[in-house]
VOKENU-69775 format. One record per residue (C-alpha): x, y, z; residue number from 1; residue in three letters. Coordinates in steps of 0.2 Angstrom, whole numbers. Example, Ala and Ser with C-alpha at 12.3 -4.5 7.8 and 13.67 -1.06 7.14 Angstrom:
<atom <62, -22, 39>, 1, ALA>
<atom <68, -5, 36>, 2, SER>
// end
This chain:
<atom <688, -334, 763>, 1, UNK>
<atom <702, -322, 766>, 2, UNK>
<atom <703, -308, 758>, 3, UNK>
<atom <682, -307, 761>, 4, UNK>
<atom <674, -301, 743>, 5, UNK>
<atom <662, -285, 747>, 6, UNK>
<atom <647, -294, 737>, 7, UNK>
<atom <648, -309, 750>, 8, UNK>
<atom <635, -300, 762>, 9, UNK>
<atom <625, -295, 745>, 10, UNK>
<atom <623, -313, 738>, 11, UNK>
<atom <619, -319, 757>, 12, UNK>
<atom <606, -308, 758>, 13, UNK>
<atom <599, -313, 740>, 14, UNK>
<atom <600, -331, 745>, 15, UNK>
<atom <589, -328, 761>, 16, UNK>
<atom <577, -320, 749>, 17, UNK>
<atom <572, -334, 741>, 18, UNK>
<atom <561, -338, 755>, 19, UNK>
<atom <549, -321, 756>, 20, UNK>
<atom <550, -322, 737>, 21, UNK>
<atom <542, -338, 740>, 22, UNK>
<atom <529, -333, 748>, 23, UNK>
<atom <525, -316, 744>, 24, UNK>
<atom <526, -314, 728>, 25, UNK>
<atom <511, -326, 723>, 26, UNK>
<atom <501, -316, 736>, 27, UNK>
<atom <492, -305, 722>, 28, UNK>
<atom <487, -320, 713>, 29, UNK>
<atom <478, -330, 725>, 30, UNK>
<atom <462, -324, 718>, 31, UNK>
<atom <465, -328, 700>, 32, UNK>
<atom <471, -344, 706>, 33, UNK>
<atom <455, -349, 714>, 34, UNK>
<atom <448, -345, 698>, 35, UNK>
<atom <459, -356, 689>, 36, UNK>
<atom <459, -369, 699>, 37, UNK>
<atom <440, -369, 704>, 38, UNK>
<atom <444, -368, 723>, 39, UNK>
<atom <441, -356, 739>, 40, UNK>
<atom <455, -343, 745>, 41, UNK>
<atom <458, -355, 760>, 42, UNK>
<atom <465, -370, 750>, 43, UNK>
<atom <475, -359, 741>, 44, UNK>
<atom <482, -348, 756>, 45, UNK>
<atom <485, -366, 765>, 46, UNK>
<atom <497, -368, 751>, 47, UNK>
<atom <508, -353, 760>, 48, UNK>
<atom <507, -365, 776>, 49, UNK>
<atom <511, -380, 767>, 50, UNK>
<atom <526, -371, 762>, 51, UNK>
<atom <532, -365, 780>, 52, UNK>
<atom <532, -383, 786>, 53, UNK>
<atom <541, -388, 770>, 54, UNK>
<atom <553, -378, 771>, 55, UNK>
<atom <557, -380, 792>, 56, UNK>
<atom <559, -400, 784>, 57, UNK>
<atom <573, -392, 773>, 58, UNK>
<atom <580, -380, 786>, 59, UNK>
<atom <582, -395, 798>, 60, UNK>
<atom <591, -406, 787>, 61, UNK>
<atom <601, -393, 777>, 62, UNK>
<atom <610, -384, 792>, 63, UNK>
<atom <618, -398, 799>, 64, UNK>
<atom <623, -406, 783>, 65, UNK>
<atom <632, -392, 777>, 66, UNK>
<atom <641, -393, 794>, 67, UNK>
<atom <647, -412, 787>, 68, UNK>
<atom <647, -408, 769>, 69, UNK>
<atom <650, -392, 766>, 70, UNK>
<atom <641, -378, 763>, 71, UNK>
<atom <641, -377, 744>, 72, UNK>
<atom <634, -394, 742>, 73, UNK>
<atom <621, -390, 752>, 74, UNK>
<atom <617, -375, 742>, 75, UNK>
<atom <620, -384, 724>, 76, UNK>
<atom <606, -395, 728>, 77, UNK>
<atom <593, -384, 738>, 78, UNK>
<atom <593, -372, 722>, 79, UNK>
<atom <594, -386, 709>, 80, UNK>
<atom <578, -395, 718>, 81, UNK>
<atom <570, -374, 719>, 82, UNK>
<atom <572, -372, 701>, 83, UNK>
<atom <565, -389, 695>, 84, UNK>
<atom <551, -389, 705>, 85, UNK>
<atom <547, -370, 703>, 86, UNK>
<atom <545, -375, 684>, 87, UNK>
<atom <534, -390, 688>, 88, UNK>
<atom <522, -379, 697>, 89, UNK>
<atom <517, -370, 681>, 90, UNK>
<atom <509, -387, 673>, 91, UNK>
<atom <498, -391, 688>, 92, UNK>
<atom <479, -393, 686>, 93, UNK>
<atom <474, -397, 703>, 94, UNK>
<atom <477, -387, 720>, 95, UNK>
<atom <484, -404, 727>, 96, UNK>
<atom <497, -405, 715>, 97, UNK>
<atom <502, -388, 717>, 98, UNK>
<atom <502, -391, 735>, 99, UNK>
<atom <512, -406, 735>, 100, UNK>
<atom <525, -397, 723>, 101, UNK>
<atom <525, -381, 738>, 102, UNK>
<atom <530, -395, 748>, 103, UNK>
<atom <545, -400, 737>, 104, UNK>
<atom <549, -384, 732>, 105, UNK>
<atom <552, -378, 750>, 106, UNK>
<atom <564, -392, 754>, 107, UNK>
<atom <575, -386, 742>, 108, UNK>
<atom <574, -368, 747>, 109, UNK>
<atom <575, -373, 765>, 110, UNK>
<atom <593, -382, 759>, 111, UNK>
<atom <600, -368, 752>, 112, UNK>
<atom <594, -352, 762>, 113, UNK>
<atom <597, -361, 780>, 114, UNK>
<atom <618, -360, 775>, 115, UNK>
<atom <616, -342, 776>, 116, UNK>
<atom <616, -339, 793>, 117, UNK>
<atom <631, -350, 795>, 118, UNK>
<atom <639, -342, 781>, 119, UNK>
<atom <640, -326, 792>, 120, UNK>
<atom <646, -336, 807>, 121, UNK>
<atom <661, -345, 795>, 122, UNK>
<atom <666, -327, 789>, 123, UNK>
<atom <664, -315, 801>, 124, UNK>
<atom <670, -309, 819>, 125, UNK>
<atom <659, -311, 832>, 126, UNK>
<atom <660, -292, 837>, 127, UNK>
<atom <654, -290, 819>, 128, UNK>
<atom <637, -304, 818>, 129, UNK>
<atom <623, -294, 824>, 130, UNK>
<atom <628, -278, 809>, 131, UNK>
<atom <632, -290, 799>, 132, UNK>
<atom <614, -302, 801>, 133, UNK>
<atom <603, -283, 802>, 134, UNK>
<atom <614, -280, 783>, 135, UNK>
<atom <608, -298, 777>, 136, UNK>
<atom <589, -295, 783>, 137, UNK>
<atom <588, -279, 777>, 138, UNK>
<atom <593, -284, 759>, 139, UNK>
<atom <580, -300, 762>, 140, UNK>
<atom <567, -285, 767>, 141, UNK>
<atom <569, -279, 748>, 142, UNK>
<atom <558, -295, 744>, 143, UNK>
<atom <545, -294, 752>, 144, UNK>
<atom <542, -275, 747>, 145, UNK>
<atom <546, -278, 729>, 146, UNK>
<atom <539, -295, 727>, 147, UNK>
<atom <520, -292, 728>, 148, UNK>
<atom <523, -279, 716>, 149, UNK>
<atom <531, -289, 705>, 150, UNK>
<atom <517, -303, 705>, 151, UNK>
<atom <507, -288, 702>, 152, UNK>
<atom <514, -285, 685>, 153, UNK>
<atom <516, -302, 679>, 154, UNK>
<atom <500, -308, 685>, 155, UNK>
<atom <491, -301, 669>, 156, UNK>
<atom <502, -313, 659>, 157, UNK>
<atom <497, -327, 669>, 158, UNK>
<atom <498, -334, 688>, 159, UNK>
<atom <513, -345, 680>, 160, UNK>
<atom <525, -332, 675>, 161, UNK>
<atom <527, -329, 693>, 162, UNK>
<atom <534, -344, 696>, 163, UNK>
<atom <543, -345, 682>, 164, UNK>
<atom <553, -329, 686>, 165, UNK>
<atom <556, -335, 705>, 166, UNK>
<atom <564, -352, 696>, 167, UNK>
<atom <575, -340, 683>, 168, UNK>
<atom <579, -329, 701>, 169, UNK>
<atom <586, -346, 710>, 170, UNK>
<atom <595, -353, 692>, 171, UNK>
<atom <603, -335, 692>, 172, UNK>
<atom <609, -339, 711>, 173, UNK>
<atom <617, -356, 710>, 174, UNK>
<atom <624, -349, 694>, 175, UNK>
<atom <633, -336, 705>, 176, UNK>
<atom <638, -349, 720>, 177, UNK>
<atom <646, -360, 708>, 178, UNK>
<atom <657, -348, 700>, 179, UNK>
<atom <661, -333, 711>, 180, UNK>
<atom <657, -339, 728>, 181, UNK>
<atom <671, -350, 740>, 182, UNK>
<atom <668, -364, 752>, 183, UNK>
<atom <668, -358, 771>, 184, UNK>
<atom <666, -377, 778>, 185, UNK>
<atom <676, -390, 769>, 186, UNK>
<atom <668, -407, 769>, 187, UNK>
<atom <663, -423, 757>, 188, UNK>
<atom <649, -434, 753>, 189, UNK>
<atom <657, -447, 763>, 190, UNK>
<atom <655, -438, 777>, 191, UNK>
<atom <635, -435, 776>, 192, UNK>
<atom <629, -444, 791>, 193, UNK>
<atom <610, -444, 798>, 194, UNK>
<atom <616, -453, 814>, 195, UNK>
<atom <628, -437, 813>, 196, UNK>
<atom <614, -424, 809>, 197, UNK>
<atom <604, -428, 824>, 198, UNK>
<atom <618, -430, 839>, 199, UNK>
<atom <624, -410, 831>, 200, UNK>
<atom <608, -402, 833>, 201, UNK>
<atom <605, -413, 852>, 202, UNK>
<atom <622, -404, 857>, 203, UNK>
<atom <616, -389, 850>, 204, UNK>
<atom <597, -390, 861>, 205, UNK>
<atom <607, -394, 877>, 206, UNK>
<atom <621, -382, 875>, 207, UNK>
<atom <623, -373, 892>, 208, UNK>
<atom <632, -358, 896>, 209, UNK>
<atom <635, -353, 914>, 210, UNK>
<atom <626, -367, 919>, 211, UNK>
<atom <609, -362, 909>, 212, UNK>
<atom <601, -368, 894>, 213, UNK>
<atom <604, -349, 887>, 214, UNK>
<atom <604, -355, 867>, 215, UNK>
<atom <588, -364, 865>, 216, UNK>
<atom <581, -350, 876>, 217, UNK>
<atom <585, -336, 864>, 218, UNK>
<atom <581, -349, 849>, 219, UNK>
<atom <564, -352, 854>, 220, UNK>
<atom <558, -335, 859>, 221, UNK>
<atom <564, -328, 842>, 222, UNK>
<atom <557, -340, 831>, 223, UNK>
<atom <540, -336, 841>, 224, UNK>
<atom <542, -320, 840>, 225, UNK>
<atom <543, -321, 821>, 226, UNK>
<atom <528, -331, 820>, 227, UNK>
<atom <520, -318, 823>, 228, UNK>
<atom <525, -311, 808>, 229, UNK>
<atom <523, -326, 798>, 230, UNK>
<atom <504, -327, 805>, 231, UNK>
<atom <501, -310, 795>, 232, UNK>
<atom <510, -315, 783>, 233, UNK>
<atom <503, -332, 778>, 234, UNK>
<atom <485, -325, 780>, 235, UNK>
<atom <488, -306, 772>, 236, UNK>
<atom <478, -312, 755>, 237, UNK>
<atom <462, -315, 769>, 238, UNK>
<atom <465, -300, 778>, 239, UNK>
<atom <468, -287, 763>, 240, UNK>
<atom <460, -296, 749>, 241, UNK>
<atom <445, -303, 757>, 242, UNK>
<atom <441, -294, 772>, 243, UNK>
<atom <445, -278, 768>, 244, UNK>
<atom <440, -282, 749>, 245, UNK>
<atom <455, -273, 740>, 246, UNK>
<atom <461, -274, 724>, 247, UNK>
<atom <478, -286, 718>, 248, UNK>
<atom <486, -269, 714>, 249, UNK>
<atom <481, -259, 728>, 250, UNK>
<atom <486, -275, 740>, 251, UNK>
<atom <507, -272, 737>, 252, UNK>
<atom <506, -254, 742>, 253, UNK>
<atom <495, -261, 759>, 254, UNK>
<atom <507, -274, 760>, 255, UNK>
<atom <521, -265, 760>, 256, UNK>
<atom <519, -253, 772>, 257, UNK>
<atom <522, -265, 785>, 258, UNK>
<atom <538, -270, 775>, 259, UNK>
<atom <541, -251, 777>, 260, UNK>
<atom <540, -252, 796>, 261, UNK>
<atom <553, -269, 797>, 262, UNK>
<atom <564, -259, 786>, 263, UNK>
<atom <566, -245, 799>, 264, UNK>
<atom <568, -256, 814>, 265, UNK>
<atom <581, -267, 805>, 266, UNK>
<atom <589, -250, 801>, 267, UNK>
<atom <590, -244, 817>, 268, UNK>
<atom <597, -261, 819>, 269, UNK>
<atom <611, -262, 810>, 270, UNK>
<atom <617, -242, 817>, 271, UNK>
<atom <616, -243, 832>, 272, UNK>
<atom <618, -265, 838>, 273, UNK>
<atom <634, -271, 847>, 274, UNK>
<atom <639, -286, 856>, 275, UNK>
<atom <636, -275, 875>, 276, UNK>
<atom <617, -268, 869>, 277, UNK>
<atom <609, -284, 859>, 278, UNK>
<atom <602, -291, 874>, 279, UNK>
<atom <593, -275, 877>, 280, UNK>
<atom <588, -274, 859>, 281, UNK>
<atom <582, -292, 859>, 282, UNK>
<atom <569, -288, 876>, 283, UNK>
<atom <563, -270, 869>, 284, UNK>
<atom <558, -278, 853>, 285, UNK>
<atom <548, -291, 861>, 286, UNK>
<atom <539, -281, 873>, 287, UNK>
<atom <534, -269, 858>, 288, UNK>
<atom <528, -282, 851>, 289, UNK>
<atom <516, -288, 863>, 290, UNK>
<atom <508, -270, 865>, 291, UNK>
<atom <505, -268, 846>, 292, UNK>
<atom <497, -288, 845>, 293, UNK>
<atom <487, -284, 863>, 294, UNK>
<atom <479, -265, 852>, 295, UNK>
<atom <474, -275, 836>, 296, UNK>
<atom <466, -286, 849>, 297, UNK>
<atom <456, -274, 857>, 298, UNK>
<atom <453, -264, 840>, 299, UNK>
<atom <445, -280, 833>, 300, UNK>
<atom <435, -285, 848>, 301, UNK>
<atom <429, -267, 850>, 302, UNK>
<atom <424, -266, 831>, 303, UNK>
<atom <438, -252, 826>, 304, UNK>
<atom <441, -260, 809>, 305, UNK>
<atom <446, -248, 799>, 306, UNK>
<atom <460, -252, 787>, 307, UNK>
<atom <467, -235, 791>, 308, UNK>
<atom <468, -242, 810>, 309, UNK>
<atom <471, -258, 808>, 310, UNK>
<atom <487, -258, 794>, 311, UNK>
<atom <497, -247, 803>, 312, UNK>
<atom <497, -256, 821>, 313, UNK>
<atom <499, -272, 811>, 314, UNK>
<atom <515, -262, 802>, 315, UNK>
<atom <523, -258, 824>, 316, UNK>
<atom <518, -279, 828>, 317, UNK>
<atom <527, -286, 813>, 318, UNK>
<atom <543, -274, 810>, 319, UNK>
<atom <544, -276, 830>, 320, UNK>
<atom <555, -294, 822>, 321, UNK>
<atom <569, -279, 815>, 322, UNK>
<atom <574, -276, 833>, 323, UNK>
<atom <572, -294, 838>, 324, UNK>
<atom <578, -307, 826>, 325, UNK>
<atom <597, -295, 822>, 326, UNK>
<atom <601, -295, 842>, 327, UNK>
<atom <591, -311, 845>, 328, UNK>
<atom <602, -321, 829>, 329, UNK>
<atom <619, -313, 838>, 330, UNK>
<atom <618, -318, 853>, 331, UNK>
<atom <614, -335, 848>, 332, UNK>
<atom <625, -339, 836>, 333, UNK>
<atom <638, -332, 847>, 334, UNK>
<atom <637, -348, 857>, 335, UNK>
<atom <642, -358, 843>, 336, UNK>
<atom <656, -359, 831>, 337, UNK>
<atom <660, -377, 825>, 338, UNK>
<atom <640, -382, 823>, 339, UNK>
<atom <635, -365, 816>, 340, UNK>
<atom <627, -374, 802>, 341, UNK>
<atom <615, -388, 816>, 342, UNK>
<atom <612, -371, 827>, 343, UNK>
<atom <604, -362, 810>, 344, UNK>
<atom <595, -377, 806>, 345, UNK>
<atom <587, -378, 825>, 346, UNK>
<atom <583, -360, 825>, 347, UNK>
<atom <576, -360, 807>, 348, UNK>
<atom <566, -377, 809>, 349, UNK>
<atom <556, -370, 824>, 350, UNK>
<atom <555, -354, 817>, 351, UNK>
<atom <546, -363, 799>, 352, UNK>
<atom <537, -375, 808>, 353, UNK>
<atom <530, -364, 822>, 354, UNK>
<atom <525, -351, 806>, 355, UNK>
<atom <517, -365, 797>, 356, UNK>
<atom <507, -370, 810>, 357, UNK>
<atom <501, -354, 818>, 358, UNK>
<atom <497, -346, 802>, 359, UNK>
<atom <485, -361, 795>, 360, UNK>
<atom <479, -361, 814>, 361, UNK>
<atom <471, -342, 810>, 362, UNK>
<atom <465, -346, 791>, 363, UNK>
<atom <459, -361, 797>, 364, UNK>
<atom <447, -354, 808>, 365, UNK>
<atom <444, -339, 798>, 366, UNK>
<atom <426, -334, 799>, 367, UNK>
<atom <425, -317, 791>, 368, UNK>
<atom <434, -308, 803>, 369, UNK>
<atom <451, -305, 812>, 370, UNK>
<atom <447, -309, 827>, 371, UNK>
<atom <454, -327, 824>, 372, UNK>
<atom <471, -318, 816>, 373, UNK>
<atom <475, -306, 831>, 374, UNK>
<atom <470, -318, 843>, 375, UNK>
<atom <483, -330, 836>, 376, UNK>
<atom <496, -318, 835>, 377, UNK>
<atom <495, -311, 852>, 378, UNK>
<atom <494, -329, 860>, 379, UNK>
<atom <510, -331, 851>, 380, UNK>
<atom <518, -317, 855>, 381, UNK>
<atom <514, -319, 874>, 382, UNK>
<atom <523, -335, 873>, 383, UNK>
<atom <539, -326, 864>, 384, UNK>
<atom <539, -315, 880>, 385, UNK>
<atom <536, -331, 894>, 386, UNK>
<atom <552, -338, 887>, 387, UNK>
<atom <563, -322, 885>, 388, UNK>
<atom <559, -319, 904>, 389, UNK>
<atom <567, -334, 909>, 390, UNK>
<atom <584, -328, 902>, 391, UNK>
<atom <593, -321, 918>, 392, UNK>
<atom <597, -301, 916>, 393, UNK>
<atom <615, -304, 920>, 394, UNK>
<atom <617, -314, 903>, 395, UNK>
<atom <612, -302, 890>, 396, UNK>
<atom <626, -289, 892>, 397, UNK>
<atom <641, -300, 883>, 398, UNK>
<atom <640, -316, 873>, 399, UNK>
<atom <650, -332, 879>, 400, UNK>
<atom <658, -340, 864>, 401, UNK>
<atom <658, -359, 866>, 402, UNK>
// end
């Protein structure tokens, strides 16, 4: 797409949205939800999970298809499935059908926001990706702030309006990518090819550069690191709405201050990241994280509780992901070019699935206090840390592009 449209990054960024807005902004109405559908908060917040694996299914497919296809199909019909599905979610009666519809619902959303980081590769220099991915998640970190507000608002219509306004979001997307927005990766239906799909992302798994499995290294210590995120995430309704017993409209100012935290990170991000530093960036955020999971640890097995503790160490181990996931995303998608789309969908699956399965690890053994959360999150995050240590030093000053 030359000349590049200044409102190319904006729309990325609002693509990639629609997966916090997923997630976040039905947070608020768990409780009524419960209510309406005469269940327990722990069915319910498995619906977040349920979602997550969902949508790593989508991320795994969509990726490497667009790499066949072409991106736009891709997106056409991840947003088409969003929207109908979305809708369908409003006429459910049973937590089951709701589920099963979160677990549609996220294929689609996986098909159309996985293109997005490969949309930044197909337009952008390689000097120019990690500003460029801290832009993108900084406009995505607008979601999670505003959305909990927003269910906030509309919850007093009904838990259904919600949705409906997440479906009218992604109907107002596709809207724009059919009519404003170019291909990046030509490509037909006749190309589409599963046999295709998984020899793509079996390149992209034993890539080596320098004689090392570097990709795969950086792929799989990021998408830890950001399911330790995803662990809070999934399980904030249990942590602010049932342990600490707070109200749905006190829970999106709570919320948001860890929002808040990933906001500055990823702002410090985008000033200050380059191709020489991201390697650096990428280790800092990691062991920050590992500090701030190893306190809530200790504060929870010591009894220091207090919300006014707890919420602003969670805010340091979560927007910790600001520092890691701009550098990480740079470095990796520097190794590719051609399979931008099957490295998106590697990195994203794992990142999804290892989210999914995490965060229902911690509700699932939820017994009225955090100590099954933190643990899980600071088991995680040792592993994200074990992985990082195994890239060499010498490789994280300058990205091979291969």
């Amino acid at each position: 797409m030359k000349p590049i449209p200044g409102y190319l990054i904006y729309f990325i960024g609002a693509l990639v949205a629609v997966g916090p807005l997923s997630m976040d902004a039905y947070l608020p109405a768990i409780p009524a939800m419960v209510e309406y559908f005469d269940s327990d908060i722990v069915s319910l917040n498995n619906t977040l999970s349920v979602f997550l694996v969902g949508y790593a299914f989508g991320q795994f497919f969509g990726g490497a298809f667009s790499d066949q296809v072409g991106r736009k199909r891709i997106g056409y019909v991840g947003l088409s499935v969003y929207v109908i599905t979305t809708l369908a979610m409003t006429l459910t009666t049973t937590v089951e059908q709701l589920m099963a519809l979160r677990f549609l619902q996220a294929i689609g959303g996986g098909f159309s926001t996985v293109i997005c980081m490969a949309l930044v590769r197909d337009i952008y220099p390689m000097e120019e990706l990690g500003r460029r991915f801290a832009t993108v998640t900084m406009i995505v970190l607008v979601a999670p702030l505003v959305a909990p507000t927003l269910g906030s608002l509309l919850l007093p219509m009904g838990w259904w309006f919600i949705f409906i306004f997440k479906a009218l979001y992604a109907l107002a997307l596709l809207m724009m990518y059919v009519f404003l927005i170019g291909e990046t990766r030509p490509g037909t239906w006749r190309d589409l090819s599963i046999t295709a799909l998984f020899v793509q992302c079996k390149e992209v798994v034993a890539r080596r550069v320098d004689g090392s499995a570097l990709p795969i290294r950086y792929a799989i210590s990021m998408a830890l690191s950001a399911a330790v995120l995803m662990t809070f995430v999934t399980n904030a309704s249990i942590i602010y709405l049932q342990f600490f017993d707070l109200s749905p409209t006190v829970f999106p100012i709570v919320f948001g201050v860890s929002v808040v935290g990933f906001m500055s990170m990823n702002l410090f991000s985008m000033q200050r990241l380059s191709t020489g530093n991201a390697g650096k960036f990428f280790r800092a955020g990691l062991k920050i994280q590992i500090v701030g999971a190893a306190c809530l640890f200790l504060l929870v097995v010591f009894g220091f509780t207090s919300i006014w503790i707890i919420v602003p160490v969670l805010a340091v181990t979560v927007a910790t992901l600001g520092l890691v996931g701009p550098a990480g995303s740079a470095r990796y998608m520097s190794f590719f070019t051609g399979l931008a789309g099957s490295a998106s969908s590697v990195y994203t699956t794992m990142m999804f699935s290892f989210g999914g399965v995490f965060g229902w690890l911690a509700g699932r053994f939820y017994d009225g206090s955090l100590l099954p959360i933190v643990s899980v999150m600071l088991a995680v995050s040792i592993a994200a840390n074990l992985v990082a240590l195994t890239i060499p030093n010498r490789t994280l000053a300058a990205p091979t592009v291969v």
